[in-house]
C-alpha positions in Angstrom: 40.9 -103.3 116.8 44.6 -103.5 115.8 47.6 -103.2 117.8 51.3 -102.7 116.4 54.9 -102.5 118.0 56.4 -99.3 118.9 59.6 -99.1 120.8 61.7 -100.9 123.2 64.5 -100.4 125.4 66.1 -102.1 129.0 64.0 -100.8 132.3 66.2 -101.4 136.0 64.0 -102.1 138.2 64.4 -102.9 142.1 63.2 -106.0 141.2 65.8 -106.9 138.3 66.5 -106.0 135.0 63.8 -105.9 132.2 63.1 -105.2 128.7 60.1 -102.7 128.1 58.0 -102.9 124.6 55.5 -100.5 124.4 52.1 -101.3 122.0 49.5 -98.7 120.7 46.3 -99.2 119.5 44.0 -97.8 116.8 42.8 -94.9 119.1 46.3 -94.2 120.2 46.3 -96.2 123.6 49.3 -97.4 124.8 50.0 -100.8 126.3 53.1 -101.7 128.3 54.9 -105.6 128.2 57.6 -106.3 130.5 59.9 -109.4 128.9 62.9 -111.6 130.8 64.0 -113.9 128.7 61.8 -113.3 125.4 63.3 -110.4 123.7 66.5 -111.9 123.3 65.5 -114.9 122.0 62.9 -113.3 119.3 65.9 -110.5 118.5 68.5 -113.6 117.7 66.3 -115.3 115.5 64.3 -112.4 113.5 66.2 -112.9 110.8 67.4 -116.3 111.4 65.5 -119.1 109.0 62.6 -121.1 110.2 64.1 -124.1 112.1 66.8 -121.9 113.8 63.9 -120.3 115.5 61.5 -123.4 116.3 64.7 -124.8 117.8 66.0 -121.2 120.0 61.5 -121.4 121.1 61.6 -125.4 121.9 64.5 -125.0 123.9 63.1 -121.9 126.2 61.2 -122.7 129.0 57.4 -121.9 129.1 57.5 -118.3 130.3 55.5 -117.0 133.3 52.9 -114.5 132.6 51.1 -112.0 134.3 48.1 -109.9 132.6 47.7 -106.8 134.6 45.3 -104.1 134.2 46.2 -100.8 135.2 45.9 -99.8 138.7 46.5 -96.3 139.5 45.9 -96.3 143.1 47.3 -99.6 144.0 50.2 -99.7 141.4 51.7 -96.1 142.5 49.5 -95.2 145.5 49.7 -98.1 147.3 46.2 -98.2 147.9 44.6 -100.8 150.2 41.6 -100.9 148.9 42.9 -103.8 146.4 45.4 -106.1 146.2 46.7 -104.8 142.7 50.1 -103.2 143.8 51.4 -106.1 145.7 50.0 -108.6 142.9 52.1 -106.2 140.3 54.9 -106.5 142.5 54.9 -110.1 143.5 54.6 -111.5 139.8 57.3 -109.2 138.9 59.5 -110.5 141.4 58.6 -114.1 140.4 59.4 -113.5 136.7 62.9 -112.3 137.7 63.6 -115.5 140.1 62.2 -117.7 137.3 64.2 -115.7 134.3 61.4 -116.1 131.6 57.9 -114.2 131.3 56.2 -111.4 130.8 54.1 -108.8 132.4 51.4 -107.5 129.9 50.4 -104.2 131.5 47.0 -102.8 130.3 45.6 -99.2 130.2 42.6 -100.1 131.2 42.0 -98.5 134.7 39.0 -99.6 137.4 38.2 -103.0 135.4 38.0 -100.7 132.3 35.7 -98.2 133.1 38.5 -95.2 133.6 40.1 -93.5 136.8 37.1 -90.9 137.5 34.4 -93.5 137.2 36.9 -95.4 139.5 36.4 -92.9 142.3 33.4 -92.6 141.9 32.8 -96.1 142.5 35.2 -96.0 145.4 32.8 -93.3 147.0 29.8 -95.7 146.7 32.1 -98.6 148.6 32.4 -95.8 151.5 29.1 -95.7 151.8 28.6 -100.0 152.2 28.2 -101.3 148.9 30.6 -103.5 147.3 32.6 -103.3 144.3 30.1 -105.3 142.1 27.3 -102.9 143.3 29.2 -100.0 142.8 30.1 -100.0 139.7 26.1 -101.1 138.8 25.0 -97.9 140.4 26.4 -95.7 138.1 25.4 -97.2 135.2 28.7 -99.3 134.3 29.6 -102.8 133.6 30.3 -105.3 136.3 33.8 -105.6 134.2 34.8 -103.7 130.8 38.0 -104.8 130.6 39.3 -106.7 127.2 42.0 -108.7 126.4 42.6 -108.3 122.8 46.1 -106.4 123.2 47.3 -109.8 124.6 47.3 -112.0 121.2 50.1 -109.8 119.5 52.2 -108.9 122.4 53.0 -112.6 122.9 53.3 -112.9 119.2 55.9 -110.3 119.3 58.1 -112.5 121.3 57.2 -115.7 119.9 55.0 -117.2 123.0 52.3 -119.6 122.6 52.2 -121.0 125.4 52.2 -119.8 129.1 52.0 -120.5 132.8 50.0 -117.7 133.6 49.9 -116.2 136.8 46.2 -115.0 137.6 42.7 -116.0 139.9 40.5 -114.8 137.0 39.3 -117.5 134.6 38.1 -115.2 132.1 42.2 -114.4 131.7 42.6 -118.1 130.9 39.7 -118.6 128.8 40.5 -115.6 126.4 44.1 -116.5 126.0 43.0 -120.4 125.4 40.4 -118.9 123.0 43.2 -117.0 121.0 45.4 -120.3 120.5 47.9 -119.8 123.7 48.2 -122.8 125.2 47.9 -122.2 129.7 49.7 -125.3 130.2 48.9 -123.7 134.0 47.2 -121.2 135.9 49.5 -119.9 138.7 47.4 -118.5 141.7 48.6 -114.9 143.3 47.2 -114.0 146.6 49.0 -111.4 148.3 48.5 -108.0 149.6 45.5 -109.3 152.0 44.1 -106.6 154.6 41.2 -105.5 156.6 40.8 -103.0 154.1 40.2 -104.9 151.2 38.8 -108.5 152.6 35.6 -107.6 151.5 36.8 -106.4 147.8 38.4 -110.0 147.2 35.5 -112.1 148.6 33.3 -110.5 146.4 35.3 -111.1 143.1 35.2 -114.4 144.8 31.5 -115.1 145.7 30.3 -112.8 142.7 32.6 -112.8 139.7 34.1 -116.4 139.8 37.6 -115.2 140.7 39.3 -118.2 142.3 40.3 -117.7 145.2 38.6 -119.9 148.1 41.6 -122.5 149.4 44.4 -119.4 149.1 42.0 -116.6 150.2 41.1 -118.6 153.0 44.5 -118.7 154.0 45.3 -115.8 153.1 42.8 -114.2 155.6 43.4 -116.6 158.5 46.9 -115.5 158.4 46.1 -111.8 158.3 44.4 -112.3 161.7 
């Protein structure tokens, strides 16, 4: 599947200033990067020859980046269920305080499998089951999400290698797979409640997220 550039413009946020670059898909998707720090640089040097812009890239820091699926319910609900919002949120913020990075927002809601299959889910993890399990019982993937997008958004702004801020190693070994180099993986544990403890040890003890010395603290702190 193939993936070109749309449009672009500046997006205020509370958070700071950012440029917005919006992707679409073969099937018409659209896919959402954030940029500090990256547009500018790939803007000046477009037309500029092909040392002028290995030199502008060399002297740029390595940008912080965030791969964030879509999280209706977290993102603008506010939902305690996850830890997506504050995660959206807090690498955001991050970005801003560090002046260089990007947020590459995918449309891929409830680990890919879409919103109503999401609440659907969510029903099943009122009645005891866990997220894993959930998503099992109706037939779905354990995770459907796919990274693909990723590759030419950070082409479009020249990055090829990142400090990425993530607990999921399948994040890390896609984007190492596709030639960026993750010169380091950034843990983000925030947004820890009674509500969602359970949700983050199981992508812990069941889907290799990486979270045991933070989520630990995390949770003792919550207490």
């Amino acid at each position: 599947m193939s993936y070109q550039f749309i449009t672009s413009a500046t997006l205020p946020t509370r958070h700071g200033e950012f440029d917005i670059h919006i992707f679409e898909n073969d099937d018409g998707q659209e896919h959402v990067m954030l940029t500090v720090g990256l547009s500018v640089v790939n803007q000046q040097t477009e037309a500029a020859g092909l040392q002028q812009k290995d030199d502008a890239l060399a002297e740029r820091p390595i940008p912080l980046v965030r791969i964030h699926s879509e999280c209706l319910t977290g993102d603008a609900f506010s939902s305690l269920k996850c830890d997506c919002g504050p995660q959206l949120n807090t690498a955001m913020q991050a970005i801003q305080e560090t002046g260089c990075g990007a947020i590459l927002y995918l449309r891929q809601e409830g680990r890919g499998i879409g919103l109503t299959n999401k609440i659907r889910a969510y029903a099943l993890q009122d009645q005891g089951h866990d997220t894993l399990d959930a998503n099992l019982m109706l037939g779905l993937p354990a995770d459907a999400r796919v990274y693909d997008m990723c590759s030419p958004m950070l082409a479009h702004v020249g990055v090829d290698a990142v400090r990425l801020i993530t607990n999921n190693p399948d994040k890390v070994a896609y984007l190492t797979g596709h030639g960026i180099n993750v010169v380091e993986r950034v843990p983000l544990v925030v947004g820890v409640n009674d509500m969602n403890a359970d949700y983050l040890a199981t992508k812990r003890d069941r889907m290799g997220h990486l979270l045991d010395k933070e989520f630990n603290t995390a949770i003792h702190l919550n207490k």
